[in-house]
Backbone as CSV, one residue per row, in Angstrom:
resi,resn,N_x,N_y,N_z,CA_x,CA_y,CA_z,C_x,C_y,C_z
1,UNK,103.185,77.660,104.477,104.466,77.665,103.797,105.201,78.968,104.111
2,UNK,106.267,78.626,104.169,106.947,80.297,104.900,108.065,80.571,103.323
3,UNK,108.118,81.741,103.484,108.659,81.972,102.432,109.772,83.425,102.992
4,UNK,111.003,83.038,102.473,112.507,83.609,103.066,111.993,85.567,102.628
5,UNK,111.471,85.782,101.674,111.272,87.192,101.488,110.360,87.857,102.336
6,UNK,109.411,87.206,102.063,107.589,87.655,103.021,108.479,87.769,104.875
7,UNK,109.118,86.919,105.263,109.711,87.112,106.533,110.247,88.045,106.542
8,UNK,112.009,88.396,105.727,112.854,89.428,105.693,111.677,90.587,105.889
9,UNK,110.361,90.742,104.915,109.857,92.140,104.995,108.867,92.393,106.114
10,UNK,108.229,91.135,106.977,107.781,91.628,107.936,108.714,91.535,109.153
11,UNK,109.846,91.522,109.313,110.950,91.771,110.202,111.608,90.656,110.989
12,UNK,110.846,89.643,110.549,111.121,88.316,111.315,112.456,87.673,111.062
13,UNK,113.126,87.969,110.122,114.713,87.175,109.959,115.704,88.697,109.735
14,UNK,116.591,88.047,110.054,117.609,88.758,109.405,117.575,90.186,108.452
15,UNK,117.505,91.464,108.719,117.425,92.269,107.590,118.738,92.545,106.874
16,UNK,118.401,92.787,105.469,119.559,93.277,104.654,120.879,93.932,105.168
17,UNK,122.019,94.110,104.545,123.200,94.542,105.449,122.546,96.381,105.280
18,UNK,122.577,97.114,105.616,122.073,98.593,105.655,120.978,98.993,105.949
19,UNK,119.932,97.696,106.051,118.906,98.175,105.692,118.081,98.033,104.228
20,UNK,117.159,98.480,103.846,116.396,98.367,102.781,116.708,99.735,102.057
21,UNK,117.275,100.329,100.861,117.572,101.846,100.285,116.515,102.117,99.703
22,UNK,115.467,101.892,99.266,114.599,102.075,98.674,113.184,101.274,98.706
23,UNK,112.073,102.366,98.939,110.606,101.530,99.027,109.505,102.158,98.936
24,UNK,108.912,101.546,97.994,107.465,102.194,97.315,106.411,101.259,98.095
25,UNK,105.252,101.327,97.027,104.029,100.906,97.127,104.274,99.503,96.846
26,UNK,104.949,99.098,95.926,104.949,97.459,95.251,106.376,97.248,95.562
27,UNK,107.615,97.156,95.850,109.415,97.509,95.617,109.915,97.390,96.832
28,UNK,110.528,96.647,97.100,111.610,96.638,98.417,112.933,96.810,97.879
29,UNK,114.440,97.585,97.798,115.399,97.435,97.440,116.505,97.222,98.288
30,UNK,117.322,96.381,98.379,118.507,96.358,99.201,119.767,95.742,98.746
31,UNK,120.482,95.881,98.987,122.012,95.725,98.863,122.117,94.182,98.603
32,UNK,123.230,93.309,98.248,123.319,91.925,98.941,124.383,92.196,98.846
33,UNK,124.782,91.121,100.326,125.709,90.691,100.709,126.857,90.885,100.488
34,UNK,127.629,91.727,100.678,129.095,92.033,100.138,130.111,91.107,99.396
35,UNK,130.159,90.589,101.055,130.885,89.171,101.620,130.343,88.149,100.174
36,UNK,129.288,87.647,100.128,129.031,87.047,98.982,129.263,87.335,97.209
37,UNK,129.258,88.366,97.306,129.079,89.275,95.801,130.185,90.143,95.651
38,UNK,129.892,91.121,94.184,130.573,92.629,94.423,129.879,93.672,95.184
39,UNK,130.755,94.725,95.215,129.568,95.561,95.924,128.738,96.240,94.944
40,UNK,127.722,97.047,95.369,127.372,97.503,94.231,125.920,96.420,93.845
41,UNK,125.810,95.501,93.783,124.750,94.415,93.701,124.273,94.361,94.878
42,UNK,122.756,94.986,93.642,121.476,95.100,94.493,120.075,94.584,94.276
43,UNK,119.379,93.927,94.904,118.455,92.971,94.596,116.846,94.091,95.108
44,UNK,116.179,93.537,93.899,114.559,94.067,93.890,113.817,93.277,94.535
45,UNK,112.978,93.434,95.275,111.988,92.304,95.904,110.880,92.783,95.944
46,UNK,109.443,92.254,95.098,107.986,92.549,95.042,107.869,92.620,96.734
47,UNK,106.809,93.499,96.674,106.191,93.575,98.269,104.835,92.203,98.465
48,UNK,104.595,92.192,97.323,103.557,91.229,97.728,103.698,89.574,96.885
49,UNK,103.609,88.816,97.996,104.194,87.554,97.191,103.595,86.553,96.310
50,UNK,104.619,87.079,94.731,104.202,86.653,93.400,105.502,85.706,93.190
51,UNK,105.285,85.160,91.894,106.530,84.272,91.527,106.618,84.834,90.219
52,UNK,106.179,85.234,89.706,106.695,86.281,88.149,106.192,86.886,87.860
53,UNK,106.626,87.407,86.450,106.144,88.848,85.715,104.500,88.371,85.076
54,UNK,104.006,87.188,85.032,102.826,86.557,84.529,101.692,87.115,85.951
55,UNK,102.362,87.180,86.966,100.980,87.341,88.110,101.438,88.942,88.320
56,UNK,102.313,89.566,88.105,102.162,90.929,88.534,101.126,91.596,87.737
57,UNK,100.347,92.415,88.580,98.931,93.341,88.467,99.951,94.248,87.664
58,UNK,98.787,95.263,86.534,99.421,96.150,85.864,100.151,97.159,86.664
59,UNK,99.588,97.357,87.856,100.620,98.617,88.398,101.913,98.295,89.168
60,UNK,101.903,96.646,89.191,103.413,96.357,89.581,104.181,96.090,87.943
61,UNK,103.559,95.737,87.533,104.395,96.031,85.992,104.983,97.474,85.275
62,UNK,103.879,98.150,85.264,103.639,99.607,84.878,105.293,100.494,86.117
63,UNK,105.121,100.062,87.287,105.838,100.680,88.488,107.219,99.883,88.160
64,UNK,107.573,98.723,87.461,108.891,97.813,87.389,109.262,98.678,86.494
65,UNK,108.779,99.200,85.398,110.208,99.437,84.267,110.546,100.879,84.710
66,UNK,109.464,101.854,85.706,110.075,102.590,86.079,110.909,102.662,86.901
67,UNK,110.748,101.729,87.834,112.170,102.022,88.781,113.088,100.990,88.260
68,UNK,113.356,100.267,87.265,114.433,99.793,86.580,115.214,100.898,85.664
69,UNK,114.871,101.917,85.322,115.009,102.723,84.709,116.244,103.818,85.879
70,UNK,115.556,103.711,86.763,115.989,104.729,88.006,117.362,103.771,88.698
71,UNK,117.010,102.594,88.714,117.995,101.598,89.772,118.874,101.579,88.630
72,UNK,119.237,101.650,87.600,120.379,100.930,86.511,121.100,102.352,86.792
73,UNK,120.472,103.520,86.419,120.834,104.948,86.655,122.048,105.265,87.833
74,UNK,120.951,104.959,88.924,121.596,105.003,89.946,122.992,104.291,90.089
75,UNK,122.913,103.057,90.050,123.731,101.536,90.017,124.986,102.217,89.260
76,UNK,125.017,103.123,88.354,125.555,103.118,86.913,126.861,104.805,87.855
77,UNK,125.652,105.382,87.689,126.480,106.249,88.746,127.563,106.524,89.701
78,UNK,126.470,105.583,90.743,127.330,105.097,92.115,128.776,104.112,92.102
79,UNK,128.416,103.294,91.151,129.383,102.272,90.928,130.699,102.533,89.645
80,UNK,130.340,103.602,88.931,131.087,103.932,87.570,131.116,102.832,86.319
81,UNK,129.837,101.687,86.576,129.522,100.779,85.904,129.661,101.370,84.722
82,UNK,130.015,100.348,83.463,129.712,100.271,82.196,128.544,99.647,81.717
83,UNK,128.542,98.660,82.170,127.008,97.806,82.359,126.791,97.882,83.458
84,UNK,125.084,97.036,83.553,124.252,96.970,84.166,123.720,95.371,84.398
85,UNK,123.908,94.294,85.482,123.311,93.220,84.357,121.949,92.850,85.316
86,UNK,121.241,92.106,84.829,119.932,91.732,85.622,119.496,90.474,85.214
87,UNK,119.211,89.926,86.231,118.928,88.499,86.292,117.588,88.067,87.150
88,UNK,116.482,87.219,86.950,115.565,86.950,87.524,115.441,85.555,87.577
89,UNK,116.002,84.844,88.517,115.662,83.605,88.945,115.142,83.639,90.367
90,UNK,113.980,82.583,90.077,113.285,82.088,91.285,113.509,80.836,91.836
91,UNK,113.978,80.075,91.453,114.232,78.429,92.119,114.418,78.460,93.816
92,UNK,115.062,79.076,94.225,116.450,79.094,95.261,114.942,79.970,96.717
93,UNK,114.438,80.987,95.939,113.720,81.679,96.628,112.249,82.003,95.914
94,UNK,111.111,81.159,95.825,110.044,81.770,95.357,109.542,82.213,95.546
95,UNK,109.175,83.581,95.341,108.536,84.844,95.708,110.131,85.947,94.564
96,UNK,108.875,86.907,94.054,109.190,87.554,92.585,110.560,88.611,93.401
97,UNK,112.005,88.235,92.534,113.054,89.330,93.377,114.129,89.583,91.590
98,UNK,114.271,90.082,91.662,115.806,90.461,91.037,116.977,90.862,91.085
99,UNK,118.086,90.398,90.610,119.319,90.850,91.256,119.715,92.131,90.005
100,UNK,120.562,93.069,90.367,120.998,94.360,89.484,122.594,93.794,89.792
101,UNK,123.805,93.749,88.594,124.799,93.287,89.418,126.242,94.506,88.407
102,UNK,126.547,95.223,88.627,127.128,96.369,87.926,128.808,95.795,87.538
103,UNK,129.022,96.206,86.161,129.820,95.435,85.535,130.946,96.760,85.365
104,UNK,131.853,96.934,85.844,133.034,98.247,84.991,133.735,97.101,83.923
105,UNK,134.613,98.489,83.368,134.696,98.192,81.892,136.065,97.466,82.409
106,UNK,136.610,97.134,83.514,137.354,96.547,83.665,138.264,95.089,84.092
């Protein structure tokens, strides 16, 4: 079964528009799509392929709220967001990702 993330990260399709901005031990981070979205929306992708927060090992759990902590920060910064919003659906793509999508007060 091939799965659209596990490819993107071993180099086989298409990479993100910039590149990947950020990457740990468990965390892939990159931009999406301009053209599709606002800017500013940026999607999380587990390194190793899970379908939710029920199969992540404690240190991909333990490692999520910290760099959610850091990415909203950042997001919040860069963008002059008021909010922050986050969404986790898997249907479309299974394998564990999240989108960050930054809201101004305007």
């Amino acid at each position: 079964m091939s799965c659209f993330i596990c490819e993107k990260h071993s180099g086989n399709t298409n990479q993100p528009p910039g590149g990947y901005i950020y990457e740990d031990e468990y965390w892939m981070v990159c931009h999406f799509p301009a053209q599709q979205s606002i800017l500013g929306r940026i999607v999380l992708e587990s390194k190793r392929h899970f379908l939710d927060f029920s199969q992540m090992t404690e240190e991909e759990a333990s490692s999520y709220g910290v760099l959610l902590k850091k990415l909203y920060s950042a997001i919040k910064e860069v963008t002059e967001a008021e909010r922050v919003y986050s969404l986790v659906t898997i249907d479309g793509v299974p394998h564990f990702h999240a989108h960050f999508i930054p809201r101004k007060s305007d």
